[in-house]
Every structure is written in structure tokens, then in C-alpha cells.
C-alpha positions in Angstrom: -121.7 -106.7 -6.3 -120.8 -102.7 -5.5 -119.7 -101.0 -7.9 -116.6 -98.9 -6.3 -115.3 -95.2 -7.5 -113.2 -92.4 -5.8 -114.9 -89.4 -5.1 -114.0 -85.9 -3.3 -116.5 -84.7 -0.5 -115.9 -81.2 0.7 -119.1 -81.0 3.7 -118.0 -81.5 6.6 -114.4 -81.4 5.8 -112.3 -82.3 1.8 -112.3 -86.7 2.1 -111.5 -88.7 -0.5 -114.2 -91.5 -0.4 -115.0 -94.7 -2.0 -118.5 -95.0 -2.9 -120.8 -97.3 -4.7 -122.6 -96.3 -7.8 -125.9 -96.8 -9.8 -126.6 -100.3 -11.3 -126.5 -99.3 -14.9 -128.9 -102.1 -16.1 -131.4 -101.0 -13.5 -134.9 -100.8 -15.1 -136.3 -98.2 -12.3 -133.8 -95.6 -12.8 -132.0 -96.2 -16.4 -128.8 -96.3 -14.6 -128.8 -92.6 -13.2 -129.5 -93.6 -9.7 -132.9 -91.5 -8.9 -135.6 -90.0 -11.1 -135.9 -86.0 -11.1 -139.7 -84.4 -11.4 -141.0 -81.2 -11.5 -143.5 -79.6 -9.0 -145.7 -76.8 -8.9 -146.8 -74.1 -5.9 -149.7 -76.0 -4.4 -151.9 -72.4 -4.3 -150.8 -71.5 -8.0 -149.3 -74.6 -9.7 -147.1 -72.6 -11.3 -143.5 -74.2 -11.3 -142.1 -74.1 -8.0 -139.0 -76.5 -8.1 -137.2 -80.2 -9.1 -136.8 -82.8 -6.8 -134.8 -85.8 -6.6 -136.4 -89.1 -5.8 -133.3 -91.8 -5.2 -133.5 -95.6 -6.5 -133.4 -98.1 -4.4 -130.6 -99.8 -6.2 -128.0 -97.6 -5.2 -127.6 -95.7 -1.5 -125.8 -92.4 -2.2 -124.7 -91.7 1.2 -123.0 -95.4 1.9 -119.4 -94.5 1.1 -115.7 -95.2 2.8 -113.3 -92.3 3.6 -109.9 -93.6 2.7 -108.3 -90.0 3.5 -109.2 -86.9 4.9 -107.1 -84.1 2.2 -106.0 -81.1 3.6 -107.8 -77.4 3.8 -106.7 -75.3 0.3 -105.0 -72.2 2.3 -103.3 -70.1 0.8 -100.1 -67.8 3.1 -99.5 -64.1 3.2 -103.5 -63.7 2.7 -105.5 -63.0 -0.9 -103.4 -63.1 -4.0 -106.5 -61.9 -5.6 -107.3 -58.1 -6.9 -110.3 -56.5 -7.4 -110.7 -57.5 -10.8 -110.2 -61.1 -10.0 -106.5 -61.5 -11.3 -103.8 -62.7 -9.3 -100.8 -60.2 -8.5 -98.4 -63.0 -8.0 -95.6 -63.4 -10.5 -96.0 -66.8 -12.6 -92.8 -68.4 -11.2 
């Protein structure tokens, strides 16, 4: 049984999706879907990133786009200054 829950995707274009989520009583992942580990530079060991290996209870790219929203434009160009406050009035 899926467990169902809205969710915003902004890659390729903003959809509103329906996706499935972790089992939470899944023994493999605790509910959290995947299992992050560390890894090291294979010359130095020294830490080189985190990766992501996904459960197989739960497919994170099987989802449902119910609506594609709009692009966030705004007219007459950037409101913005240069010290990242709007010059717009409040009204």
C-alpha cells in the first residue's frame, strides 16, 4: 500500500506531484528511505564526500504530476537593491 504526499519539484519545470514515501516500519532503512555513508579519497583516505544509498522499499523518483504551477516572475524587472532590500512600498 503507497503511502501518498504532495510535494513541489522545481527541475525541469515547478510541478506539484504526488509521490510515495518511505515505509516507516522498514527494518533496512529505519523509515528514512536510504542509508547515508561517508567516503574517503581512494589515494589519501582522507574524507572526500557522503553518499546516498536508496532502500528498496521506497522508489524516490515514481511520483504523479497533478499540476504543473507557474514560473515566479516578477514585472518591471528587480525590486531588489544592492543591499538586498526591496524598494517597493509595502502596499
Amino acid at each position: 500500500m503507497p503511502r501518498l504526499r504532495l510535494r513541489v519539484l522545481t527541475w525541469p519545470r515547478r510541478l506539484l506531484v504526488l509521490t510515495d514515501t518511505p515505509r516507516p516500519d522498514c527494518p533496512a532503512c529505519g523509515g528514512e528511505g536510504g542509508t547515508e555513508y561517508d567516503y574517503g579519497a581512494p589515494e589519501t583516505g582522507e574524507y572526500a564526500g557522503t553518499d546516498w544509498d536508496p532502500c528498496p522499499c521506497w522508489d524516490e523518483n515514481r511520483y504523479w504530476v497533478l499540476l504543473p504551477l507557474p514560473r515566479l516572475r516578477r514585472e518591471g524587472g528587480n525590486p531588489w537593491n544592492a543591499n538586498g532590500y526591496s524598494d517597493e512600498p509595502p502596499y
